[in-house]
ZANU-53099 format. One record per residue (C-alpha): residue in one letter; chain; x, y, z. Coordinates in nm, 4 decimals. Each point is the difference from the previous one (the first is absolute). Last residue first. Layout:
N
<"A","A",<X,Y,Z>>
...
END
This chain:
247
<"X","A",<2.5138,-7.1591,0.8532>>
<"X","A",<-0.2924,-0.0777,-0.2545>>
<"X","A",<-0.3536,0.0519,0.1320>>
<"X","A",<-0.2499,-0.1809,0.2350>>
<"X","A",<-0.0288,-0.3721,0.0668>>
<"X","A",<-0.3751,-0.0404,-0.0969>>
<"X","A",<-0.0643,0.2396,-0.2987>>
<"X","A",<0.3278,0.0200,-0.0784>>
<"X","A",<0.0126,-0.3208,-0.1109>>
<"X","A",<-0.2052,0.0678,-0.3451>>
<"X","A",<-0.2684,-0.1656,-0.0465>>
<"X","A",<-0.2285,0.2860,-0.0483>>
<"X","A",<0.2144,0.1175,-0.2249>>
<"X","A",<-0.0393,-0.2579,-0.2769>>
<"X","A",<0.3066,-0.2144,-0.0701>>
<"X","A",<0.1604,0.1205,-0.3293>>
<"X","A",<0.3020,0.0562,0.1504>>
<"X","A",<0.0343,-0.0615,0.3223>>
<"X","A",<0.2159,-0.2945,0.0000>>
<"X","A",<0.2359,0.2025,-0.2563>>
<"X","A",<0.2285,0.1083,0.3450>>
<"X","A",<0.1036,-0.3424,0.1485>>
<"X","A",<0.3267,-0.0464,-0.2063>>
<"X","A",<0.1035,0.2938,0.1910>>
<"X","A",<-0.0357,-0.1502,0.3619>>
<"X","A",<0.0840,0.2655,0.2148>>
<"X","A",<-0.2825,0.2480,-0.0856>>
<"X","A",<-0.1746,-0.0517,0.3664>>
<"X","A",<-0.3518,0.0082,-0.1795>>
<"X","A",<0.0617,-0.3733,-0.1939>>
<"X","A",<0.0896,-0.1458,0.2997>>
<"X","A",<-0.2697,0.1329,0.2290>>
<"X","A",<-0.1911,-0.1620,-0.2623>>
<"X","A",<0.1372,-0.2903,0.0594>>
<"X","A",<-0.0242,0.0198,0.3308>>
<"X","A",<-0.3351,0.0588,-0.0444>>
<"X","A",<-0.0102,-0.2821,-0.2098>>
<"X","A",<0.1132,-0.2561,0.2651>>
<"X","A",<0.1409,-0.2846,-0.1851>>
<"X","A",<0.0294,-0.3623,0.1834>>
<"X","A",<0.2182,-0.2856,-0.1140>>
<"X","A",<-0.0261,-0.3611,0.0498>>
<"X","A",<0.3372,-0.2115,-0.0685>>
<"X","A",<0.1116,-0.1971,-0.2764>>
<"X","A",<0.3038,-0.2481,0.0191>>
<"X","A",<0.0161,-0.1965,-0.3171>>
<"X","A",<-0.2944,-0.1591,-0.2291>>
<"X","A",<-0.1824,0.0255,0.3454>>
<"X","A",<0.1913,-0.0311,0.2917>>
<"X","A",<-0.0757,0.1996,0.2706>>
<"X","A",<0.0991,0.3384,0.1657>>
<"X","A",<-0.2065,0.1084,0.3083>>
<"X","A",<-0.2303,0.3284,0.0166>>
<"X","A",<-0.0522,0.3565,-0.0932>>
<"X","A",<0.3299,0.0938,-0.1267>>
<"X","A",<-0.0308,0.3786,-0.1444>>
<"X","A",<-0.1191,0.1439,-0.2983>>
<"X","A",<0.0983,0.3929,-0.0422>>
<"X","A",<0.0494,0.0237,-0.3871>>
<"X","A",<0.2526,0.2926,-0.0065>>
<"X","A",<0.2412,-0.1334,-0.2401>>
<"X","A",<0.2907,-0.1485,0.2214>>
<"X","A",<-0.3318,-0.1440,0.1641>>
<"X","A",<-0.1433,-0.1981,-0.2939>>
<"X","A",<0.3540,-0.1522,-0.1314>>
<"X","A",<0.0699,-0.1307,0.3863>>
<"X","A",<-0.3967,-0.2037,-0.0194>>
<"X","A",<0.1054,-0.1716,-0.2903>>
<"X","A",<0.3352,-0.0790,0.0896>>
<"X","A",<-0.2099,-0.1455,0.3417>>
<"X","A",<-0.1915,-0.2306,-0.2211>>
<"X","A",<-0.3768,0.0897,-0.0277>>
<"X","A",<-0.3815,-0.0233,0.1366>>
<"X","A",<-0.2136,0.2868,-0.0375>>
<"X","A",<-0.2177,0.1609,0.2344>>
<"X","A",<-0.1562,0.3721,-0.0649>>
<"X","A",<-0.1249,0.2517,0.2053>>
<"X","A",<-0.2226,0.2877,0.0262>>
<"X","A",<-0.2227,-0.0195,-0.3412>>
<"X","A",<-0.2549,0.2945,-0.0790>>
<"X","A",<-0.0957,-0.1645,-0.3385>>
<"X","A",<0.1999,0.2885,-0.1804>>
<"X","A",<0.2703,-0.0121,0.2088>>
<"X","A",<0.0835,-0.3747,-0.0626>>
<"X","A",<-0.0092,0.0406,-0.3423>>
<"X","A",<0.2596,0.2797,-0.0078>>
<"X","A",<0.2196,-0.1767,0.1816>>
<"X","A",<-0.0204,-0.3344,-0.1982>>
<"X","A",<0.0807,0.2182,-0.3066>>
<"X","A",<0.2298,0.1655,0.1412>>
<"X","A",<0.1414,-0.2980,0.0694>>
<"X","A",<0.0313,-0.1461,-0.3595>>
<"X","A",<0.1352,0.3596,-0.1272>>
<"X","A",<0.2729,-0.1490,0.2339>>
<"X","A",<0.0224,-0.3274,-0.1915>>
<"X","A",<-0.0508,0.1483,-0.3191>>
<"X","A",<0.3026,0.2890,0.0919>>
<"X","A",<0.2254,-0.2362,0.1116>>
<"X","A",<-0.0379,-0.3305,-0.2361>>
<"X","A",<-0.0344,0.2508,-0.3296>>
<"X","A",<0.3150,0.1521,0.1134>>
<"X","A",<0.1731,-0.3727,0.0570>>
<"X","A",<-0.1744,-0.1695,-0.3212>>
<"X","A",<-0.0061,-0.3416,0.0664>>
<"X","A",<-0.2587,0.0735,0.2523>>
<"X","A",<-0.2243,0.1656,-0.2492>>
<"X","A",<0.0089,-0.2656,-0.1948>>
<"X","A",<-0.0682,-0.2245,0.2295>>
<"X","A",<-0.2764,0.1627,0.0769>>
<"X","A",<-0.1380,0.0703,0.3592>>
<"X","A",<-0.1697,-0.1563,0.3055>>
<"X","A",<-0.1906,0.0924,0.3038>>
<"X","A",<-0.2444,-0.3024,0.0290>>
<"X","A",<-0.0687,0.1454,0.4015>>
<"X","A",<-0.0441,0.2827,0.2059>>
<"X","A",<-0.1742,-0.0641,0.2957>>
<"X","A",<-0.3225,0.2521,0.0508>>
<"X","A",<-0.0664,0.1812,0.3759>>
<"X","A",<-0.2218,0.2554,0.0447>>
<"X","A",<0.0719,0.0861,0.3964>>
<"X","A",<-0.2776,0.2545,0.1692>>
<"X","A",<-0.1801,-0.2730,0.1723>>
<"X","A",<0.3216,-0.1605,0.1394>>
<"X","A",<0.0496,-0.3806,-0.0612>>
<"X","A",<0.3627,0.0986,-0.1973>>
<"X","A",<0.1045,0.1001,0.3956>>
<"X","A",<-0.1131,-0.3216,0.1530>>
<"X","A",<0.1795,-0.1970,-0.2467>>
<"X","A",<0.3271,0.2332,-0.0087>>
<"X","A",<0.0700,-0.0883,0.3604>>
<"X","A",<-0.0615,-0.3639,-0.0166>>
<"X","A",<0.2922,-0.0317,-0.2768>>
<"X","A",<-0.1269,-0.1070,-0.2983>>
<"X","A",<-0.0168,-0.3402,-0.2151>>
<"X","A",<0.1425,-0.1386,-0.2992>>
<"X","A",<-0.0961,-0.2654,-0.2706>>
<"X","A",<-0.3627,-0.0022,-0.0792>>
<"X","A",<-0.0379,0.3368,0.1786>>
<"X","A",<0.1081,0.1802,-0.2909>>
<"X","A",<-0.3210,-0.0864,-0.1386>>
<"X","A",<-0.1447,0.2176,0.2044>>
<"X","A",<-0.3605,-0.1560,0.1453>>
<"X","A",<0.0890,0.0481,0.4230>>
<"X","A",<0.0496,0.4361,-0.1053>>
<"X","A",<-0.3702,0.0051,-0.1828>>
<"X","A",<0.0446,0.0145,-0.3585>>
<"X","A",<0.1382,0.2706,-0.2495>>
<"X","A",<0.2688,-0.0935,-0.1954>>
<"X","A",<0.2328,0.2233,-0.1583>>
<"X","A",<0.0646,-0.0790,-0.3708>>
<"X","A",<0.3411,0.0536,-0.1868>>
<"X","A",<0.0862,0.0660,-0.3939>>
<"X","A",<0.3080,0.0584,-0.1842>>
<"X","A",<0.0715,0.0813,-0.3586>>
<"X","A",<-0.3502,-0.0433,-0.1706>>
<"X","A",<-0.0114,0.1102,-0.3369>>
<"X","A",<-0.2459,0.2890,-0.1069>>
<"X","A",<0.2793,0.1245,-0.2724>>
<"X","A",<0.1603,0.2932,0.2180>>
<"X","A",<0.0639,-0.2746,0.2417>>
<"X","A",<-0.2647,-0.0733,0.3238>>
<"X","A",<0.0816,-0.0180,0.3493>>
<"X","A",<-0.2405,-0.2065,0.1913>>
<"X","A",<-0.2462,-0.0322,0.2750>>
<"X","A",<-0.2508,-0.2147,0.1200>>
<"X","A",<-0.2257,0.0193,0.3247>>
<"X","A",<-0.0813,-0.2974,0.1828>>
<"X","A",<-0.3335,-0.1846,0.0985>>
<"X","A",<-0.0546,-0.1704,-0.3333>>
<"X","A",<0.3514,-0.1296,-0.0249>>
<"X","A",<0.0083,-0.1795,0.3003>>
<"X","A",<-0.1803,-0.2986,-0.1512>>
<"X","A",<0.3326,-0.0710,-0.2077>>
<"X","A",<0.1202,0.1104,-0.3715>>
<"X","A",<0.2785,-0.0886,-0.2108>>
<"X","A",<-0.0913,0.0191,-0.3807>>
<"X","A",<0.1547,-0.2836,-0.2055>>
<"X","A",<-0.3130,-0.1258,-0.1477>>
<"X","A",<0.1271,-0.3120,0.1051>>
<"X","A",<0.0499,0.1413,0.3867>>
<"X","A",<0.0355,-0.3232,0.2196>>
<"X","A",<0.2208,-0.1396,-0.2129>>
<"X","A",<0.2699,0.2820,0.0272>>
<"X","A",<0.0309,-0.0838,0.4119>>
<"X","A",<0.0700,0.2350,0.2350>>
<"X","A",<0.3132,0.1521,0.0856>>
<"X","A",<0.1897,-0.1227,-0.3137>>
<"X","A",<0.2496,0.2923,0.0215>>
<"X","A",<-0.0249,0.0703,-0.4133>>
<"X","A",<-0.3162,-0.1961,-0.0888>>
<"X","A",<-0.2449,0.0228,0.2446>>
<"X","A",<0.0766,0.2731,0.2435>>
<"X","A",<0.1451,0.2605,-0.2627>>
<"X","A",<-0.1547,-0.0848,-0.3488>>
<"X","A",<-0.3599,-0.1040,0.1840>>
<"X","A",<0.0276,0.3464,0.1832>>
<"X","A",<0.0951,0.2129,-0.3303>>
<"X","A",<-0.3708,-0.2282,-0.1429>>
<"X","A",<-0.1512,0.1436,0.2709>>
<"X","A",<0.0957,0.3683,-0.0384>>
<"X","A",<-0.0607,-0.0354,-0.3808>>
<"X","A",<-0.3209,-0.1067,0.0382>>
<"X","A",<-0.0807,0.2889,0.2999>>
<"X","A",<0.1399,0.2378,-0.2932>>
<"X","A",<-0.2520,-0.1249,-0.2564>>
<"X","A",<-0.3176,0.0043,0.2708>>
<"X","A",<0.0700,0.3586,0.0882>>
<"X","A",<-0.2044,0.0827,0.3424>>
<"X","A",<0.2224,-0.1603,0.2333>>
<"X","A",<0.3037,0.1638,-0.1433>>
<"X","A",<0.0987,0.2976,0.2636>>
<"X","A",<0.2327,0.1772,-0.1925>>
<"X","A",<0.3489,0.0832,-0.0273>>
<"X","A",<0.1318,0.1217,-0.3866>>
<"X","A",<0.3622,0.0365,-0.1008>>
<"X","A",<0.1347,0.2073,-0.2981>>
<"X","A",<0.3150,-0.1924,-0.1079>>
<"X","A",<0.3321,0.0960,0.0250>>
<"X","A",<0.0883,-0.3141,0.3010>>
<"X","A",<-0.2032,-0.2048,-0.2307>>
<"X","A",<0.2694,-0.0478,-0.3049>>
<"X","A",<-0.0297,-0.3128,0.0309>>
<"X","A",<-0.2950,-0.0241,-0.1949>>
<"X","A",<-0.2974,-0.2377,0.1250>>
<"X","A",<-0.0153,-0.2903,-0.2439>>
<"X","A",<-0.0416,-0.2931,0.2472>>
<"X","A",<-0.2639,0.0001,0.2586>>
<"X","A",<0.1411,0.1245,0.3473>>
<"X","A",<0.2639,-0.0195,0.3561>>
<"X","A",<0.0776,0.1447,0.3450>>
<"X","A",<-0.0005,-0.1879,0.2868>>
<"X","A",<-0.1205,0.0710,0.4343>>
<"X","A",<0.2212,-0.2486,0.1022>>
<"X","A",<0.0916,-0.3318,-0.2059>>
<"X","A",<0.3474,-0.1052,0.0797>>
<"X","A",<0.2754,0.1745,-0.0975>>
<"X","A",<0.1231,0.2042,-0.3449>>
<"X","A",<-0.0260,0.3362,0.0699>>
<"X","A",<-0.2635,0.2553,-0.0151>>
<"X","A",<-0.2431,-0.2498,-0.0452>>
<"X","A",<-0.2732,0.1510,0.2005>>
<"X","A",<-0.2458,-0.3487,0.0530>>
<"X","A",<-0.3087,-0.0002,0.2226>>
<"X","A",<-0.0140,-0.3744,0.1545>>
<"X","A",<-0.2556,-0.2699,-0.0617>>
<"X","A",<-0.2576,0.0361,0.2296>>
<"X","A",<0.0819,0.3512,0.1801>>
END
């Protein structure tokens, strides 16, 4: 993805991160959480760039403050992806994420890393939606605060989940450090090496998420932490539609 995701879980180098504007309570793991889809809400899709200038400008200088003086971080892949964010009981943004949607050779994520030749021809299938996931990020509040960290960055995911269902997504791409990519699966969050490490800001690596294994996932019950994806989502998105019903 241009310019890394960042989960900040832990303190490394920039993965998928979490960070936000100053002022949110620390108290966030008690908080009443919000996911939406944000496209539509000009005030939260300000707040969701101006959390991306904070993170990749200013606080892990991935792209330069200067070229942002309104300090708002937005690219040209913005108007083809879907947004989505976790919002505080008080209509801040805690987290926010977009999956792009361009044609497989136009990723950004493709700027640094490359596939293997096997998943190529299989993401070029006619019934494969395909969206990288990319500016994941979170407050820094909420990462100083460890239960507001957990359940934010989780609530984070569902959020990306239930987004992806909605618009009738299969897969998702994201580039991120192998501690990254360990945290995901000891929760449930099937994304598996999809090409050759490289060196961007640190090692970084190509993923690729199947979301009906994900689903499958989610159906199996052995993932606890997975169980609250569902709710709220419609039922016509629902996985059992497609991968049949809990085991």
């Amino acid at each position: 993805m241009s310019t890394r995701t960042v989960v900040k879980v832990v303190e490394s180098q920039p993965g998928i991160e979490f960070n936000t504007p100053r002022g949110i309570s620390r108290s966030v793991g008690r908080q009443k959480l919000e996911i939406r889809q944000i496209d539509d809400d000009p005030l939260l899709m300000e707040q969701s760039y101006r959390l991306r200038y904070q993170v990749y400008c200013v606080e892990r200088n991935f792209l330069k403050a200067t070229n942002y003086p309104d300090q708002l971080e937005c690219d040209e892949f913005d108007r083809f992806s879907l947004h989505a964010g976790v919002v505080s009981h008080d209509y801040q943004l805690l987290g926010t994420l977009r999956l792009v949607k361009v044609s497989i050779d136009d990723l950004p994520l493709f700027r640094h890393c490359t596939i293997f030749d096997e998943h190529q021809t299989r993401l070029r299938g006619d019934r494969v939606r395909l969206a990288e996931v990319s500016r994941l990020c979170m407050s820094r509040e909420c990462r100083d605060d460890q239960a507001g960290n957990s359940r934010v960055g989780l609530t984070l995911f569902r959020a990306t989940y239930q987004t992806a269902k909605r618009n009738q997504l299969t897969h998702w791409l994201a580039a991120m450090e192998p501690s990254l990519h360990r945290l995901l699966a000891a929760v449930g969050v099937p994304f598996r090496i999809a090409g050759p490490a490289t060196d961007y800001f640190g090692e970084v690596a190509p993923y690729l998420c199947d979301l009906e294994e994900f689903d499958a996932n989610i159906l199996s019950g052995r993932h606890p932490r997975l169980r609250s994806f569902l709710d709220g989502l419609e039922p016509q998105f629902h996985p059992a539609a497609y991968v049949g019903t809990v085991s």
